[in-house]
Backbone bond lengths (Angstrom), bond angles and torsions (degrees), N, CA, C in turn:
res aa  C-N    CA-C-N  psi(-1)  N-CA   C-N-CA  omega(-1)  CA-C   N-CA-C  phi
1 X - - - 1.446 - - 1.538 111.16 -
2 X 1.265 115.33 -38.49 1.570 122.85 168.48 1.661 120.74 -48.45
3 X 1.178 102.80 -39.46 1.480 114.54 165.97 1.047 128.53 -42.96
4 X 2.069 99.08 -64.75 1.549 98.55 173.28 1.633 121.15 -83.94
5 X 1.398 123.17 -16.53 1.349 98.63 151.16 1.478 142.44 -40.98
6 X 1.715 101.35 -33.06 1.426 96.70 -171.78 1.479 109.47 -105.66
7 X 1.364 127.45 17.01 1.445 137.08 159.82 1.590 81.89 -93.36
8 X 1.299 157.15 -64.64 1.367 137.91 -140.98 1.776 97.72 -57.86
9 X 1.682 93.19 -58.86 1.716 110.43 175.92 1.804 116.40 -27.63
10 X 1.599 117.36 -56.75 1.212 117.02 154.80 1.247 132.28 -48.86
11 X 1.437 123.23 -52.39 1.295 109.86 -174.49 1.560 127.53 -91.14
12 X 1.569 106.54 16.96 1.387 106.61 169.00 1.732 109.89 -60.07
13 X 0.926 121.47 172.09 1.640 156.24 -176.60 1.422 98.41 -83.77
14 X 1.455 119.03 93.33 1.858 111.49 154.13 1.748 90.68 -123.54
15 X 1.804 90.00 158.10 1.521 108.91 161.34 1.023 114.62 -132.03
16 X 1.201 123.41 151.73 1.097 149.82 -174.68 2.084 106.73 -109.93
17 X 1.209 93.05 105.14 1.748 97.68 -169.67 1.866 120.78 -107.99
18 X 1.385 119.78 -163.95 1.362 110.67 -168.39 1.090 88.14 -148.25
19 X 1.092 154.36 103.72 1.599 136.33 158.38 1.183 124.24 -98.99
20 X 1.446 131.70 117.10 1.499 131.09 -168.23 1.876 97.83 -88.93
21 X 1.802 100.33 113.54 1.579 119.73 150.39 1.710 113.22 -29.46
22 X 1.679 113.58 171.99 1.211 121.33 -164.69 2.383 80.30 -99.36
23 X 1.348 89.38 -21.03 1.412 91.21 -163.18 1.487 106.60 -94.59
24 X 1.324 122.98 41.39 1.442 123.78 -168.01 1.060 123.70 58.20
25 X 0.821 137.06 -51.49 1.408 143.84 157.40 1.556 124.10 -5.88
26 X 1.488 133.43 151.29 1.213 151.62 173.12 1.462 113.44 -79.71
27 X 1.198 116.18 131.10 1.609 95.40 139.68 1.693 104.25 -135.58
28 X 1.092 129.46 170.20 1.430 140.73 -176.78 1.408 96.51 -141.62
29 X 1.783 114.79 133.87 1.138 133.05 153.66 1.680 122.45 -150.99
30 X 1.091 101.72 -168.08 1.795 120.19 -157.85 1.818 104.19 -138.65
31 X 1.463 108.25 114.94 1.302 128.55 157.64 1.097 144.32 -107.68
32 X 1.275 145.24 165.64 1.306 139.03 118.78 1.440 148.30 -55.63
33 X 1.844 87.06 -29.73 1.656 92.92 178.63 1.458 78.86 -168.03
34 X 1.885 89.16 101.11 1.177 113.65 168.24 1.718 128.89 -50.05
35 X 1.752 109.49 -34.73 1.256 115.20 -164.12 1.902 105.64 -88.91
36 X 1.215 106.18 -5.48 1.440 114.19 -172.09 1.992 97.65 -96.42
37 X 1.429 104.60 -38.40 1.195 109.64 -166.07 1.571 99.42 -72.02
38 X 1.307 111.56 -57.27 1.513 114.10 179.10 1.661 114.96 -46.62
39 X 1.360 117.79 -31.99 1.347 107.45 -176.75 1.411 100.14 -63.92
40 X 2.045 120.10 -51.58 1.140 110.32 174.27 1.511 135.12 -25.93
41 X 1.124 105.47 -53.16 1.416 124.98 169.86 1.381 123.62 -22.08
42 X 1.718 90.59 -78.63 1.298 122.38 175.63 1.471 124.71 -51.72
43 X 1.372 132.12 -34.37 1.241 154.90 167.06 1.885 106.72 -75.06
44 X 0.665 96.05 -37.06 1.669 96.50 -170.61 1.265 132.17 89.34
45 X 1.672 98.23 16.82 1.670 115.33 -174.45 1.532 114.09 -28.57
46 X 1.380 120.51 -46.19 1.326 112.21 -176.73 1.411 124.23 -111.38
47 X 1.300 136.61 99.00 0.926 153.69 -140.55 1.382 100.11 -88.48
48 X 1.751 115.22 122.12 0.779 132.71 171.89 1.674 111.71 90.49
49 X 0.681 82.86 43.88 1.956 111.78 -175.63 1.433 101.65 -123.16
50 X 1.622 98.28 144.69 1.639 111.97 -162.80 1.309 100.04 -55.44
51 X 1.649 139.42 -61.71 0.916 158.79 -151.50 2.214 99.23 -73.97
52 X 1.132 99.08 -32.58 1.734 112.20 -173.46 1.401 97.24 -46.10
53 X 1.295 140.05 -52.51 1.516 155.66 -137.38 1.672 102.31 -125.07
54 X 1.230 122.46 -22.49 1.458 111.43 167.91 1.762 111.94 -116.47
55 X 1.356 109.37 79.08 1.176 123.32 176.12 1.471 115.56 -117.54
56 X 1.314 129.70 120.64 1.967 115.83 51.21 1.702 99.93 -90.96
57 X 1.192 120.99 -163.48 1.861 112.66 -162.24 1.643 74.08 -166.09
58 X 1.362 100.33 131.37 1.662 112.99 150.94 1.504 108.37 -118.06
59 X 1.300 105.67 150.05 1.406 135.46 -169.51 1.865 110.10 -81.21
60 X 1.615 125.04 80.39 1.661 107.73 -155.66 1.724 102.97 -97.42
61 X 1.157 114.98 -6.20 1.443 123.48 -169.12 1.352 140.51 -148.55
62 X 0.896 163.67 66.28 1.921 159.30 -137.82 1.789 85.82 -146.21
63 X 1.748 76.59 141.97 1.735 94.72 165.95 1.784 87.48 -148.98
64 X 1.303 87.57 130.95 1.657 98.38 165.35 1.774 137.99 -83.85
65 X 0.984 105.59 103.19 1.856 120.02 174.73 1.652 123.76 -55.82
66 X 1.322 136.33 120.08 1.494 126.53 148.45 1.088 121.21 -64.93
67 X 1.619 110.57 -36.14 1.583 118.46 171.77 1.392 136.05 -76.07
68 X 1.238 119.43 96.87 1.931 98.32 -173.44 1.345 131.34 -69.37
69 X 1.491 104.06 -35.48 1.843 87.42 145.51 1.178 140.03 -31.91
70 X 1.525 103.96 -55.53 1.403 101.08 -174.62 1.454 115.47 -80.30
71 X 0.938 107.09 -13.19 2.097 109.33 170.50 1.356 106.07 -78.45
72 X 1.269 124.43 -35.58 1.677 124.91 -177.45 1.739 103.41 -59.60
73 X 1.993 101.63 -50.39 1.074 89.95 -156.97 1.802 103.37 -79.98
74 X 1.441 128.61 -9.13 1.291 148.62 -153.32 1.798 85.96 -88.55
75 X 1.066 117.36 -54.65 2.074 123.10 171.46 1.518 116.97 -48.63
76 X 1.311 107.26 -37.73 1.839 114.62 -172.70 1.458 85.53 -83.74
77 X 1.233 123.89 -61.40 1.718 112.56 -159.71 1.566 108.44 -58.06
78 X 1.485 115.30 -51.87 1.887 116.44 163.32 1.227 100.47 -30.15
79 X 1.698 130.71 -99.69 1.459 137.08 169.49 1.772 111.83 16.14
80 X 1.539 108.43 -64.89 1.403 96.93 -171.54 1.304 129.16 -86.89
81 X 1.532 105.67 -9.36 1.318 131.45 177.85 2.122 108.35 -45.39
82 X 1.357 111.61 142.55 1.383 133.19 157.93 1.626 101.54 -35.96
83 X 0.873 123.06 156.41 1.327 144.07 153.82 1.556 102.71 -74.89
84 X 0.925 134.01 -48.80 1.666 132.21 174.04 1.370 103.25 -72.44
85 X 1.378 126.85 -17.58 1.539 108.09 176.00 1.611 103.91 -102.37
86 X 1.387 118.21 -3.80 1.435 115.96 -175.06 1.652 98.41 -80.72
87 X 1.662 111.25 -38.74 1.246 110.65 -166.37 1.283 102.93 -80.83
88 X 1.330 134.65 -15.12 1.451 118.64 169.48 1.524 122.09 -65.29
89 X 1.704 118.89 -45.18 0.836 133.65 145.56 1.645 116.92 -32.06
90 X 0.919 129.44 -59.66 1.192 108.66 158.30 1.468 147.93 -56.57
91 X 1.247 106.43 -27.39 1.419 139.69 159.58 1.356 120.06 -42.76
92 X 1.581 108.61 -54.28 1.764 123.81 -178.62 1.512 78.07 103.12
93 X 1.225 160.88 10.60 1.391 150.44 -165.62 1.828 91.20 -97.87
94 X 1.304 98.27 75.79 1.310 114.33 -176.57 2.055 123.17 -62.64
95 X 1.431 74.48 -55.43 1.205 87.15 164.26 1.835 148.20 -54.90
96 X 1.706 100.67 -31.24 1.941 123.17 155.18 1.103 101.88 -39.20
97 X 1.679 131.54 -63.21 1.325 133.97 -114.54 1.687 91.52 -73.01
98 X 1.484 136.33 -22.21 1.528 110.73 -153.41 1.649 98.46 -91.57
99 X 1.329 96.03 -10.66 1.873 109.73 175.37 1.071 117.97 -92.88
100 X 1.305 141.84 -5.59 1.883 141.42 176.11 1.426 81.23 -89.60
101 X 1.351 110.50 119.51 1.501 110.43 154.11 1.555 94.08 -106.76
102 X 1.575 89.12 178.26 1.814 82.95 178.81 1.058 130.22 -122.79
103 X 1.351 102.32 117.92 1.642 124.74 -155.03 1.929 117.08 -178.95
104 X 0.936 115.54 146.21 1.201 101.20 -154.74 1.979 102.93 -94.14
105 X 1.536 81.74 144.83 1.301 115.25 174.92 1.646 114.85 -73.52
106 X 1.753 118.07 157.65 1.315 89.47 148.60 1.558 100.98 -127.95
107 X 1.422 116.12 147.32 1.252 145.35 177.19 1.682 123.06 -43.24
């Protein structure tokens, strides 16, 4: 029975999302239920949260995980990412991403 608990544990539904600030800005996070979390967001449920103070927030990116490892570890690697490699990633400009290192460009 331990088994299939921890195959159920894997194959739940997390995402891993992008939400573009009112202030340009990034944010990247990790759910369960993206559409509940985003309202959070959007509302400012938690006060004093990065996202609390840069509102309205659009939604630029989510890809959905079975694995939660791999979404935990798929959120930290986004996180450190360039802003030019986040926006490619957002883009579908799949192909940039192994060349944005992160560090700034100039334009």
């Amino acid at each position: 029975m331990n088994l299939y608990r921890e195959a159920a544990k894997l194959m739940k539904t997390s995402y891993v999302y992008i939400l573009k600030c009112s202030d340009d800005s990034y944010y990247t996070g990790i759910t369960s239920n993206l559409t509940e979390r985003l309202e959070s967001h959007k509302t400012g449920k938690y006060k004093g949260s990065y996202t609390s103070t840069r509102r309205p927030l659009t939604l630029e990116f989510y890809v959905e995980f079975t694995d939660i490892t791999l979404a935990i570890s798929t959120e930290k690697q986004i996180k450190k990412w360039s802003r030019l490699k986040k926006e490619a990633l957002i883009n579908g400009e799949y192909d940039k991403l192994p060349n944005l290192a992160k560090k700034k460009f100039i334009k």
